[in-house]
BAFI-949561 format. One line per 2 residues: number of its first residue (from 1); their letters; for each residue x negated, z negated, y negated of N, C-alpha, C. Coordinates in steps of 0.1 Angstrom, whole numbers, m for minus. Layout:
N
NUM	a	X/Z/Y/X/Z/Y/X/Z/Y ~ ...
This chain:
336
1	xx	3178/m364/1134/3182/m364/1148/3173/m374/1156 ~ 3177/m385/1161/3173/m395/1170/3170/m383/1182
3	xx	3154/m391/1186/3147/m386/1198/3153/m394/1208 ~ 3157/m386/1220/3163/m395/1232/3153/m399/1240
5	xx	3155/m404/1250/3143/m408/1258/3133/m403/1261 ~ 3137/m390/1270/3130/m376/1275/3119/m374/1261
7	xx	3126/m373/1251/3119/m365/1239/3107/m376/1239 ~ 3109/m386/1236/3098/m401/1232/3086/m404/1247
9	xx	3093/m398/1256/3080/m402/1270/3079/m390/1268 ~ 3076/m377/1269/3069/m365/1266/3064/m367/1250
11	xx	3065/m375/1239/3057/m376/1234/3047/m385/1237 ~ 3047/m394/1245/3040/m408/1250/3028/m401/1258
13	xx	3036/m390/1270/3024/m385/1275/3019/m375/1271 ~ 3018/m370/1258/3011/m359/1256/3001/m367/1244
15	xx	3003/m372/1242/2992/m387/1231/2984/m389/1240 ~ 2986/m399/1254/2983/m400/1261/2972/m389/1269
17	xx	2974/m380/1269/2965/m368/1276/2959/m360/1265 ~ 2963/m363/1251/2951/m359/1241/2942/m373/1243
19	xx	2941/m388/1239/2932/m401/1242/2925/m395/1253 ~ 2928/m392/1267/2923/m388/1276/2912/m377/1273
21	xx	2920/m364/1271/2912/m356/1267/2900/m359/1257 ~ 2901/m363/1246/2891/m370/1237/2881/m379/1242
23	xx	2886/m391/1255/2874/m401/1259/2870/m390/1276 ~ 2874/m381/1277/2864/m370/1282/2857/m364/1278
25	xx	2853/m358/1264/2850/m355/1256/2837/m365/1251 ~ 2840/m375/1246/2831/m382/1247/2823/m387/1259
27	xx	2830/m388/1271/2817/m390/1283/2810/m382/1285 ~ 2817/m370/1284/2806/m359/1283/2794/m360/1278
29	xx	2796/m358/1262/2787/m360/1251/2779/m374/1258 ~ 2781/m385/1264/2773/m393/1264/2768/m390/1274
31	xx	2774/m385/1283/2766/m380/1297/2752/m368/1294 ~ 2758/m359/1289/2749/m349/1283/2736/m358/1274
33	xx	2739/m363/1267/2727/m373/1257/2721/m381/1265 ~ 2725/m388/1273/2718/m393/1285/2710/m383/1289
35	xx	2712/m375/1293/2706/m363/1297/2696/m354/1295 ~ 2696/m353/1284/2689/m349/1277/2679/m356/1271
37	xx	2681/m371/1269/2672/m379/1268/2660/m384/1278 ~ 2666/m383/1294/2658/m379/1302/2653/m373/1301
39	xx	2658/m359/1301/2647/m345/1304/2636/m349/1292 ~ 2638/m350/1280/2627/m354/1271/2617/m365/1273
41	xx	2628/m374/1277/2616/m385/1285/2607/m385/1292 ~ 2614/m375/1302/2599/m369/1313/2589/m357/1302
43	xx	2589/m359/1294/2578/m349/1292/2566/m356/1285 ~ 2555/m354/1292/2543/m356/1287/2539/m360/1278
45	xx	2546/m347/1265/2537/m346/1254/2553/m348/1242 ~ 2548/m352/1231/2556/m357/1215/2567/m348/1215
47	xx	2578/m349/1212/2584/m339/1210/2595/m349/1198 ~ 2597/m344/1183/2604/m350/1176/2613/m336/1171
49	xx	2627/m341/1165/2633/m332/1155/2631/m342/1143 ~ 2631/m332/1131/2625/m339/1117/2633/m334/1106
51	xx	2641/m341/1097/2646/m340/1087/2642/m331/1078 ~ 2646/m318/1073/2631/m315/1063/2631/m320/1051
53	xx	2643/m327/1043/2642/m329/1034/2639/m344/1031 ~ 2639/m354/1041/2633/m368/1040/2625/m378/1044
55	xx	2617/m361/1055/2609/m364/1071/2610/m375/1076 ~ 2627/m379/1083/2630/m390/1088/2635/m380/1102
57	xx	2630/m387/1115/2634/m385/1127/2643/m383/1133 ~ 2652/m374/1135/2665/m371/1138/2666/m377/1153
59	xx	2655/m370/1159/2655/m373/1176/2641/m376/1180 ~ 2640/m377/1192/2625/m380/1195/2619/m386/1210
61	xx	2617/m383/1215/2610/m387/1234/2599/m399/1229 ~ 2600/m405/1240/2596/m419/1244/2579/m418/1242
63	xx	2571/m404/1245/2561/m404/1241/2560/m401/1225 ~ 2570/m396/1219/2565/m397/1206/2570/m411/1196
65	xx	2575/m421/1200/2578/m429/1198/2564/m440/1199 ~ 2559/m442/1205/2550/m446/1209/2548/m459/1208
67	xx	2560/m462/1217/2567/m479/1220/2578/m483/1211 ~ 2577/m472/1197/2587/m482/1187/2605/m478/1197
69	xx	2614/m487/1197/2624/m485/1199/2634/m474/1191 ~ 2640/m470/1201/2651/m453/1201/2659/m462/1188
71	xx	2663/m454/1179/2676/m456/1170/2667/m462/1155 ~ 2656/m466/1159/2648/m465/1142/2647/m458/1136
73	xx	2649/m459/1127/2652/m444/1114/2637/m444/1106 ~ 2628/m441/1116/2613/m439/1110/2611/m428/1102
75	xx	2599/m424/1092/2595/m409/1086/2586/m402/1098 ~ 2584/m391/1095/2569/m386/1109/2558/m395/1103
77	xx	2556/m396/1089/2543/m400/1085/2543/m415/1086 ~ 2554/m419/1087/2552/m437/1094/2546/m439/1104
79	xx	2556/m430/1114/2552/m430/1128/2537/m425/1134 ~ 2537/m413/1127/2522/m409/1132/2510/m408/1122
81	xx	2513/m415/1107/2503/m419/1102/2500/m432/1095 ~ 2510/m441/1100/2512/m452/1091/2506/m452/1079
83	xx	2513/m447/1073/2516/m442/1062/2532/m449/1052 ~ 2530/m446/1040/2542/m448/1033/2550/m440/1025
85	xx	2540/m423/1019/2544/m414/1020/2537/m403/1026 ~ 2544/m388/1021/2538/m379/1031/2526/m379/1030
87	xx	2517/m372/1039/2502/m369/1038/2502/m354/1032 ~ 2492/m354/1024/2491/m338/1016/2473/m337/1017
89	xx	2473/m336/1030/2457/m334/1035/2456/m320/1036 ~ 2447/m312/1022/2442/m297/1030/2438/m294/1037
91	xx	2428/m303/1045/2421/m301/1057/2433/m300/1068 ~ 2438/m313/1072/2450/m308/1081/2465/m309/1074
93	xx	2464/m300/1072/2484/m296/1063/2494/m299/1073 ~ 2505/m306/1067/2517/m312/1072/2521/m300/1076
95	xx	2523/m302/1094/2535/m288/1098/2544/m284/1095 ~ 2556/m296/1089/2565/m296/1084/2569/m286/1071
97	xx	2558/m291/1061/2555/m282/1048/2549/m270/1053 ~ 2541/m265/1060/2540/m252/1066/2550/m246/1071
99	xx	2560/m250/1077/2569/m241/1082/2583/m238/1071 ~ 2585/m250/1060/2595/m251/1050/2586/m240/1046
101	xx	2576/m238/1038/2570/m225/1031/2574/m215/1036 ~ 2568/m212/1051/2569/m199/1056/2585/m191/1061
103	xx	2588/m203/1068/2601/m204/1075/2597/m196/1087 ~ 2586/m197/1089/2585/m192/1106/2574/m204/1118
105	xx	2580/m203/1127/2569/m210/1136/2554/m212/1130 ~ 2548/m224/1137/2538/m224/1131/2529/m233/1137
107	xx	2518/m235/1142/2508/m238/1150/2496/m245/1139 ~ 2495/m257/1142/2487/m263/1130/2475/m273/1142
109	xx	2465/m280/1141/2458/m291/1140/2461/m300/1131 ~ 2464/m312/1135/2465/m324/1127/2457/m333/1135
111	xx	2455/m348/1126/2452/m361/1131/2464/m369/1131 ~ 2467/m377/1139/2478/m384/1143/2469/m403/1149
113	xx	2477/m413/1141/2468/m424/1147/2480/m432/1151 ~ 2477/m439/1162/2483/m443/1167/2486/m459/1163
115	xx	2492/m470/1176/2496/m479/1168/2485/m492/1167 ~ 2472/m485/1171/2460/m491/1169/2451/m492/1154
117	xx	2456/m478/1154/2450/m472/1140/2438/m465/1146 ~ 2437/m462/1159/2426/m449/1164/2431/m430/1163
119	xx	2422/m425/1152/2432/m414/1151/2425/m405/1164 ~ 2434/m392/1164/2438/m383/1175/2440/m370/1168
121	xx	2429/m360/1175/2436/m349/1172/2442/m342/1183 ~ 2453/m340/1171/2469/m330/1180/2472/m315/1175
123	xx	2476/m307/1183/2478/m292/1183/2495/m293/1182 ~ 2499/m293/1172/2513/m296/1169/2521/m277/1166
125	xx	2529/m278/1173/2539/m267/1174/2551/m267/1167 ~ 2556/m261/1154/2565/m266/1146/2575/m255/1148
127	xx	2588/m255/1146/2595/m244/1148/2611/m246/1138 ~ 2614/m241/1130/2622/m238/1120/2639/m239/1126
129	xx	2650/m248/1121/2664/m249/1122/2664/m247/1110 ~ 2678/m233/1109/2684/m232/1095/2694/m236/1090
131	xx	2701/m236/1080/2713/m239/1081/2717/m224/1076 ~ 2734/m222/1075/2741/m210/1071/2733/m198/1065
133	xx	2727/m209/1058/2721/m200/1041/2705/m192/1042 ~ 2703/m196/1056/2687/m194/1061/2679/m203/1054
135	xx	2684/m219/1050/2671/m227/1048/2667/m234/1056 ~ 2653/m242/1053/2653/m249/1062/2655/m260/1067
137	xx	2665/m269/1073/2673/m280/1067/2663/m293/1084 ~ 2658/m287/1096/2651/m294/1105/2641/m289/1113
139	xx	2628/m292/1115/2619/m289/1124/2617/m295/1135 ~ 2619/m285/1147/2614/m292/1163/2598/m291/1161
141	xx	2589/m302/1164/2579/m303/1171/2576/m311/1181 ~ 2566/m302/1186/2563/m310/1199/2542/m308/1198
143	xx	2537/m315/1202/2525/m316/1199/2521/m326/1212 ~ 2502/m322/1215/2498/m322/1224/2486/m330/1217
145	xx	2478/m338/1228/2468/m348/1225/2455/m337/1227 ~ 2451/m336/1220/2436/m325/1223/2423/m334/1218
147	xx	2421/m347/1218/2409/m353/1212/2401/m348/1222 ~ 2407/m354/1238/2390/m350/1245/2391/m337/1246
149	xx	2396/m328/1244/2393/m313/1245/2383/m311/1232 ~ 2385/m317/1221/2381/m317/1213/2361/m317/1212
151	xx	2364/m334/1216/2352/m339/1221/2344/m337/1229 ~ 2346/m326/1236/2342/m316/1251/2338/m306/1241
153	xx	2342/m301/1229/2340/m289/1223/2328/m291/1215 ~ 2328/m302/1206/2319/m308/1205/2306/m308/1209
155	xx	2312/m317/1223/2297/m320/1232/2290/m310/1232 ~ 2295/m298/1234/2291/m284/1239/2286/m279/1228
157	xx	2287/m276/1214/2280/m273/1207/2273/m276/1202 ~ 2269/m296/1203/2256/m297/1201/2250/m293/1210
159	xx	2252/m294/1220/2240/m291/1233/2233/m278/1233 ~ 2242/m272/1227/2239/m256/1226/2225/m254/1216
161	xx	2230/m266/1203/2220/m263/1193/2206/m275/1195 ~ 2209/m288/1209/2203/m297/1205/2194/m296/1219
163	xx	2182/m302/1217/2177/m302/1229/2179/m315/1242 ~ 2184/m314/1248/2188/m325/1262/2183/m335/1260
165	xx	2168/m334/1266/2160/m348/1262/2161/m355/1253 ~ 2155/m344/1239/2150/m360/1231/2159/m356/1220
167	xx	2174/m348/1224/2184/m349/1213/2175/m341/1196 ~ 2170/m339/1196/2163/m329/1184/2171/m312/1182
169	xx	2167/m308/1176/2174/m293/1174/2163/m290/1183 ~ 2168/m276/1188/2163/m265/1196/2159/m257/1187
171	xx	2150/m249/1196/2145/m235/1187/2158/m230/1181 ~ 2167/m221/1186/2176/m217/1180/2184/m224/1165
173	xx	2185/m240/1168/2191/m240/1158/2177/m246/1144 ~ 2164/m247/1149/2151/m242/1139/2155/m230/1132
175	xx	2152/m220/1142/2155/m206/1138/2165/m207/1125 ~ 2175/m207/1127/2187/m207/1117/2181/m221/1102
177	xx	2179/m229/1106/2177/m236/1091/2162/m234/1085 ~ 2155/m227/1100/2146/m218/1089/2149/m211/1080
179	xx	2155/m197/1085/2161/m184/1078/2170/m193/1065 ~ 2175/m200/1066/2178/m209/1052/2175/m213/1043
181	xx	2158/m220/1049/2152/m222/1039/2143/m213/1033 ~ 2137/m205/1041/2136/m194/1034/2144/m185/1025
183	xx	2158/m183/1025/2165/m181/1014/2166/m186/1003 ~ 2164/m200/1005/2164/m207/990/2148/m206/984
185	xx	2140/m207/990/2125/m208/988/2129/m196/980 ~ 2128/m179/981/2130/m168/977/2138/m174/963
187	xx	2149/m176/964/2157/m179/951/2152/m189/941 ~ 2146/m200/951/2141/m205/940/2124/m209/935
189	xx	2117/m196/941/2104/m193/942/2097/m204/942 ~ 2099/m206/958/2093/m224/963/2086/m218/976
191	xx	2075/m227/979/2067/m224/997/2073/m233/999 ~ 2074/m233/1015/2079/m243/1027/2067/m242/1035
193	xx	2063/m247/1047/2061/m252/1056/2063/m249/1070 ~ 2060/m243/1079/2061/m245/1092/2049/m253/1100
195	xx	2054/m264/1110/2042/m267/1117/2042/m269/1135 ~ 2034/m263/1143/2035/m263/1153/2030/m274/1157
197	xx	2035/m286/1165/2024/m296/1172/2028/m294/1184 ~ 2014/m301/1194/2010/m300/1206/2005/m310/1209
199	xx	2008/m318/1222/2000/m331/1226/1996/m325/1235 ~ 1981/m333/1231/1970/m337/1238/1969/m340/1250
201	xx	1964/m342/1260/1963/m349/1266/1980/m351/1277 ~ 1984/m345/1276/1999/m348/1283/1999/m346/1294
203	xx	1997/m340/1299/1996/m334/1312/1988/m343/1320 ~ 1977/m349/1317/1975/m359/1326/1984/m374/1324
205	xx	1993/m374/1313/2003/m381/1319/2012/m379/1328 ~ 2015/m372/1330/2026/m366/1337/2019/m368/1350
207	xx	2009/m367/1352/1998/m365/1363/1998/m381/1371 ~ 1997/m387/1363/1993/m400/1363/2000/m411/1363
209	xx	2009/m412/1356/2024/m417/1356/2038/m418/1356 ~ 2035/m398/1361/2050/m388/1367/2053/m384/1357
211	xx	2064/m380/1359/2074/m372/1348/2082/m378/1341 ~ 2090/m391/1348/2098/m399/1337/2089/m406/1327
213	xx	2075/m411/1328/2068/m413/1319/2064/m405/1312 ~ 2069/m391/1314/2062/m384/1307/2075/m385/1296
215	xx	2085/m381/1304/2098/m378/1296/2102/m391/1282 ~ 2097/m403/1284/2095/m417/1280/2090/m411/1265
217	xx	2077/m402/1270/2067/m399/1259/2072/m392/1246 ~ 2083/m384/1258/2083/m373/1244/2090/m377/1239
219	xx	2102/m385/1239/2114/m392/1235/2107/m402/1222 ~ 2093/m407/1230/2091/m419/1216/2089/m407/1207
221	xx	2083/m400/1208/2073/m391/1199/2082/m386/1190 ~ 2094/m379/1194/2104/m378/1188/2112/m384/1175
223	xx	2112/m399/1182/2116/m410/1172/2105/m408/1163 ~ 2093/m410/1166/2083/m409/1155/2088/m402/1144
225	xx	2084/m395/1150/2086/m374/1140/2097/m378/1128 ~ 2111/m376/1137/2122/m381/1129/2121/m394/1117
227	xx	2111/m405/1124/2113/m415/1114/2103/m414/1102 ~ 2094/m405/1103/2083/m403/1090/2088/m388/1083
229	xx	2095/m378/1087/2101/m373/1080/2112/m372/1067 ~ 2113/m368/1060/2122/m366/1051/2136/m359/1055
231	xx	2145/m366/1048/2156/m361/1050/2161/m346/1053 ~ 2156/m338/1042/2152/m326/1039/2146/m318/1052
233	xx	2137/m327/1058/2129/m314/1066/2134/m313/1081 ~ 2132/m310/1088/2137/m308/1101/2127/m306/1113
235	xx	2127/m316/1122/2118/m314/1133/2126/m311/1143 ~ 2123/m300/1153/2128/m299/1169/2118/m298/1181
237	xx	2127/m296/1190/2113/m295/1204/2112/m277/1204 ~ 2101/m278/1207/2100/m263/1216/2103/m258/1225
239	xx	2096/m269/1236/2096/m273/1247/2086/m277/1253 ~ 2080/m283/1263/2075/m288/1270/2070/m298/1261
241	xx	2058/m297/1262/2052/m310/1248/2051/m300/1236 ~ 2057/m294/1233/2054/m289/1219/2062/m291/1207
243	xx	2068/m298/1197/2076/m297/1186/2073/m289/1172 ~ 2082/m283/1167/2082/m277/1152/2088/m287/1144
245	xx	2078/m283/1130/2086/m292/1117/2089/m280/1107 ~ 2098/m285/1102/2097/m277/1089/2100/m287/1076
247	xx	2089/m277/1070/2090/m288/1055/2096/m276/1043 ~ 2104/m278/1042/2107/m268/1025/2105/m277/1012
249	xx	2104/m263/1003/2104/m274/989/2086/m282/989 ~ 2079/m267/991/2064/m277/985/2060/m266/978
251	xx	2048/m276/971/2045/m266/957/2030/m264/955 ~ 2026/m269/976/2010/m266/974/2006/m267/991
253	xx	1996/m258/993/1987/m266/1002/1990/m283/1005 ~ 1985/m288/995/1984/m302/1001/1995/m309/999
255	xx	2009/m304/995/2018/m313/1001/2024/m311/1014 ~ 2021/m300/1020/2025/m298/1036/2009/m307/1043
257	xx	1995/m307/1037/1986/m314/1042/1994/m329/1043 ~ 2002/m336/1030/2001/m350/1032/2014/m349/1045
259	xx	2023/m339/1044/2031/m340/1057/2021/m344/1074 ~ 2015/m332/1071/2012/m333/1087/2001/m344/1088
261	xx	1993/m349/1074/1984/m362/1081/1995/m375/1085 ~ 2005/m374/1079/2017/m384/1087/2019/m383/1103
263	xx	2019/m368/1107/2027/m362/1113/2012/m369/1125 ~ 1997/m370/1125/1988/m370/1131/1984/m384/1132
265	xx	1986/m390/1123/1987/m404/1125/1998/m415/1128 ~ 2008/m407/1131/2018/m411/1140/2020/m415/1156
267	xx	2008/m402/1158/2008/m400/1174/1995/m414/1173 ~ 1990/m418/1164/1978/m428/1167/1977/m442/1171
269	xx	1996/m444/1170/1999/m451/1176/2003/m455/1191 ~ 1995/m467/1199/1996/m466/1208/2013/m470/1213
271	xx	2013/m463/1224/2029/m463/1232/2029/m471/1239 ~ 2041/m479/1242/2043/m484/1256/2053/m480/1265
273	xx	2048/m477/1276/2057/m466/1288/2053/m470/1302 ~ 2071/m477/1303/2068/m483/1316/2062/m495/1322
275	xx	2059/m495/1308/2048/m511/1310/2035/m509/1303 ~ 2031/m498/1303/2018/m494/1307/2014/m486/1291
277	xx	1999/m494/1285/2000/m485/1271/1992/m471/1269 ~ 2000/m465/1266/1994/m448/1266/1992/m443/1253
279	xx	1979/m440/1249/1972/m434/1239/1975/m416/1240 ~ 1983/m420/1227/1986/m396/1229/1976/m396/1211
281	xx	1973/m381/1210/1971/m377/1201/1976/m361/1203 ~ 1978/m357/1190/1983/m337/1187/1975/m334/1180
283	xx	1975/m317/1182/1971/m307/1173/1979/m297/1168 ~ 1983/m300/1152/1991/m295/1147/1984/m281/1138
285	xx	1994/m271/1144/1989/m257/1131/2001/m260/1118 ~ 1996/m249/1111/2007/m247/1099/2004/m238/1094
287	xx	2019/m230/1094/2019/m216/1087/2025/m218/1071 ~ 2028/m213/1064/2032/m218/1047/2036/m202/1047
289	xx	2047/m202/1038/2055/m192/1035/2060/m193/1018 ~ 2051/m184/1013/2053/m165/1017/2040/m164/1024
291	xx	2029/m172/1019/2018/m170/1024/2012/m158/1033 ~ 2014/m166/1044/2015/m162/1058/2026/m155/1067
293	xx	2040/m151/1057/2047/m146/1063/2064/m146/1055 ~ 2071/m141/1063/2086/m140/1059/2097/m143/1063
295	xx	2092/m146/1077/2101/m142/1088/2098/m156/1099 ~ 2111/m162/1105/2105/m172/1111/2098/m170/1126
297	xx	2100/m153/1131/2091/m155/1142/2075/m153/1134 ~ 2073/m148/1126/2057/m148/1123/2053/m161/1120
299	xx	2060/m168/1111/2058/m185/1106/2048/m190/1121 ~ 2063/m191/1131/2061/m200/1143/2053/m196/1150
301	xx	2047/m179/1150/2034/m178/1157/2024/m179/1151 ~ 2022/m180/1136/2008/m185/1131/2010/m199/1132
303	xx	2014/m203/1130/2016/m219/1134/2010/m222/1146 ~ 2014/m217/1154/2008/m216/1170/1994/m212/1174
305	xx	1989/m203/1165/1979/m200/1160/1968/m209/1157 ~ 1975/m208/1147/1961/m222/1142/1962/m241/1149
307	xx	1971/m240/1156/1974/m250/1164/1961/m248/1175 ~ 1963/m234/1179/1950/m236/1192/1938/m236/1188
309	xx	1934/m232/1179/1919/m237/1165/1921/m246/1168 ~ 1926/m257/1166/1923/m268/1166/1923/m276/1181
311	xx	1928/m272/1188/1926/m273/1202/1909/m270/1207 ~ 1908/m263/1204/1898/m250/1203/1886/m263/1199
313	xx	1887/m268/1185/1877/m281/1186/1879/m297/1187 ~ 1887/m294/1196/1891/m309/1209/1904/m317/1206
315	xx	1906/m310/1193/1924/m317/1192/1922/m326/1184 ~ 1932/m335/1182/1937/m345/1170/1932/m344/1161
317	xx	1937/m331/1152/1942/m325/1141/1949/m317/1134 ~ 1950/m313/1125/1957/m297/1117/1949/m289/1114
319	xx	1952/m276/1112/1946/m267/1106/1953/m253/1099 ~ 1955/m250/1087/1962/m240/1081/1961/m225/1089
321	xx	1969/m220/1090/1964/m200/1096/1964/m195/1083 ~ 1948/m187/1084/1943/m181/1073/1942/m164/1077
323	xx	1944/m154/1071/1942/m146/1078/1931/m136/1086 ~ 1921/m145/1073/1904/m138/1073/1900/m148/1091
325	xx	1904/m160/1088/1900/m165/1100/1908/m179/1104 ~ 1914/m178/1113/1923/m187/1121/1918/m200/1118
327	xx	1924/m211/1109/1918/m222/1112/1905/m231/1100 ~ 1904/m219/1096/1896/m221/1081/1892/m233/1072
329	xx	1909/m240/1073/1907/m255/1066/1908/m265/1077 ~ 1906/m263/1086/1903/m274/1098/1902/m284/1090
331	xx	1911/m293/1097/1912/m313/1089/1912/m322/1106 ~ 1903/m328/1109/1902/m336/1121/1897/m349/1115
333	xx	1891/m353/1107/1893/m363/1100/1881/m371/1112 ~ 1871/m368/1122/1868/m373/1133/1876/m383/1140
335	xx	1893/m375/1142/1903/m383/1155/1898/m384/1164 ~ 1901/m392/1168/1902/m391/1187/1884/m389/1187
């Protein structure tokens, strides 16, 4: 049966108004993706969807792009590690593979380098798409730049353990790699070393040339210390003019003696501060463990101990704490 007219324009317009319908449908969709691509554009921080099974980029904001142009079909590990395949770092584990394991949300640290090749650490936020079956077929993340939070955390724990001035460990963190070495000493029935030094004469620098020369002073003295030491042993400040060493790992009296005649003919050299050359000399005690003790507050007060012995006979030298009598093996060598 032949369509008459009527029949053929009522099908013309209903073709017609499905095409319509359809490229409304589509503005939509493009209006919406526009849209959405904004809202993601404005945001601050990375935000990618990620393939699970070929960690290729489904979607991704202009900050995690990080200049490369929209519609490249990158991996994550191209993009944020230039890289060629995945990274299987235990230290920082791929989010991606953390959340395929678990199939739940998942909060990781990573390194991420950019297109300099300076890496970054990032607090990445991974969150699980399933398909039907409950696997996991794409991960949203979005991740945040935390280096300088990082580097603030950092800062702050050395400072905790390190002393201001002259950057050396503090008592506290002495304390602690004492208590260490004394655990190994015990295990592996070895003496160590503690040594208290004290400069001489300081206080009439400070007197005489202020305080930033003083501060000048302790700083060289410092370098000193550190640079005639052993890798092994560890020097810090006290405070004021006073520094501790610790020597582990000796197997006598006189190998903590050859330490601290270093430690006394170091200061023998004259400084220059400010212009101006300044003659320091110290007097160093030493406690030796088990000897004299077990514990690092007893170490660091016999140390202190026999430190003022030798004060006691005008300085610029060492002297062991004995118990019968403070100072016993007095070594001044006629310094100073």
């Amino acid at each position: 049966m032949k369509e008459n007219n009527g029949d053929q324009a009522r099908k013309a317009i209903d073709e017609y108004e499905k095409e319509r319908s359809d490229l409304e449908m589509v503005k939509d969709q493009v209006v919406l993706q526009r849209q959405l691509d904004r809202i993601l554009d404005a945001l601050p921080h990375s935000f990618y969807v990620i393939d699970a099974f070929d960690y290729s980029i489904v979607l991704a904001n202009q900050a995690a792009l990080d200049g490369q142009k929209k519609g490249a079909r990158l991996t994550c590990y191209e993009l944020t590690h230039n890289r060629t395949s995945p990274c299987l770092s235990t230290e920082h584990p791929c989010p991606l593979e953390v959340v395929k394991k678990t199939k739940k949300p998942a909060l990781v640290e990573h390194i991420h380098y950019d297109r300099m090749g300076e890496p970054h650490c990032v607090e990445v936020h991974g969150f699980p798409i399933f398909d039907e079956l409950g696997e996991v077929i794409e991960m949203v993340e979005y991740s945040f730049d935390i280096t300088k939070r990082k580097q603030a955390e950092q800062k702050l724990a050395h400072l905790a353990t390190h002393d201001a001035l002259t950057d050396l460990p503090n008592r506290a963190l002495f304390n602690i790699r004492l208590r260490l070495e004394i655990e190994h000493a015990i295990r592996d029935k070895n003496q160590l070393a503690v040594m208290l030094l004290d400069l001489d004469g300081f206080k009439e620098i400070n007197d005489t040339l202020g305080h930033d020369a003083g501060d000048e002073v302790l700083r060289a003295v410092a370098r000193r210390l550190e640079a005639i030491l052993r890798e092994s042993d560890t020097v810090a400040r006290l405070g004021g003019d006073e520094f501790l060493a610790l020597v582990p790992t000796i197997s006598s009296f006189e190998d903590a003696a050859i330490t601290a005649d270093k430690i006394i003919k170091t200061l023998e050299s004259t400084l220059e501060i400010s212009g101006q050359k300044v003659d320091i000399k110290g007097s160093l005690g030493i406690a030796i463990f088990p000897d004299n003790g077990d514990d690092p507050e007893a170490l660091i007060k016999y140390a202190d101990m026999a430190m003022y012995s030798v004060k006691g006979h005008g300085g610029g030298g060492y002297a062991y704490y004995r118990k019968a009598r403070v100072g016993a093996t007095l070594n001044k060598e006629q310094r100073g």
